[in-house]
N, C-alpha and C positions, 0 to 999 in steps of 0.2 A: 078745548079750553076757552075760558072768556078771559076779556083785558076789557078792562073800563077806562077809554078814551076821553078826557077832560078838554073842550072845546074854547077855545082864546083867538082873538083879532078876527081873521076871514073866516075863521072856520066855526067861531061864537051864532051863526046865523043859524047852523044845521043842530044846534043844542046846548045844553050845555055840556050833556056828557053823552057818548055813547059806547052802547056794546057791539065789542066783536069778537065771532067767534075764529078760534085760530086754530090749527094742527099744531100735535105735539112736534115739539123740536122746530117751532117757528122761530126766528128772526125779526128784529125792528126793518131789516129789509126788505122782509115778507112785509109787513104790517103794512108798508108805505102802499101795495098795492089793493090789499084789502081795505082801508082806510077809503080808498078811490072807488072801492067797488061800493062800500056803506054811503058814502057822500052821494051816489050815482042813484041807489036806491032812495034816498032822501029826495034827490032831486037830480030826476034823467038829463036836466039840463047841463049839468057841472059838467065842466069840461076841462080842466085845470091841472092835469100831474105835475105841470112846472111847480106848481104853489105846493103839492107837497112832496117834489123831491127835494124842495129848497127848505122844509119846516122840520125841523127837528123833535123826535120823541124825548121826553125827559121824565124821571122820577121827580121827588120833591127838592133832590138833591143835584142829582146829577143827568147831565145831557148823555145818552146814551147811542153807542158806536150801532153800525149798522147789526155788525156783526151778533150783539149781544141776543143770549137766549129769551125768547120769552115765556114768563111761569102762571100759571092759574091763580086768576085771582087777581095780578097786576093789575095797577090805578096810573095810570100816564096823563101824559097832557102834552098836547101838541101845539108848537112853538113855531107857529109860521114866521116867515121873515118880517123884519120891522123898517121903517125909515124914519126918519127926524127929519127935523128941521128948523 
């Protein structure tokens, strides 16, 4: 199955969007390590899982639980951490 990954803050540098492919009956838990391995392939350099065990998957609507299925065809976007000031 493919998920189309929408790229925001740290992670805006590797695209704006990318594909990845995932096994049926993955997880947004799953995705967090596949995400790392796409990142890796973009750039062997990346060395970061903190940044995306801290960034959150979300639809248009909602931030979505580890747990949650993922379906073919999914559009997400990843919500790395933010700070102000």
């Amino acid at each position: 199955m493919n998920i189309t990954i929408q790229c925001f803050g740290a992670f805006r540098p590797f695209g704006e969007a990318l594909l990845i492919s995932v096994s049926h009956g993955a997880t947004v838990a799953d995705l967090h390590g596949l995400f790392l391995k796409k990142l890796k392939e973009i750039d062997p350099s990346f060395d970061n899982p903190i940044l995306i065990d801290n960034s959150r998957f979300a639809t248009e609507t909602t931030l979505l639980a580890s747990s949650t299925l993922l379906e073919e065809g999914m559009q997400l976007a990843v919500i790395p951490p933010v700070s102000g000031g």
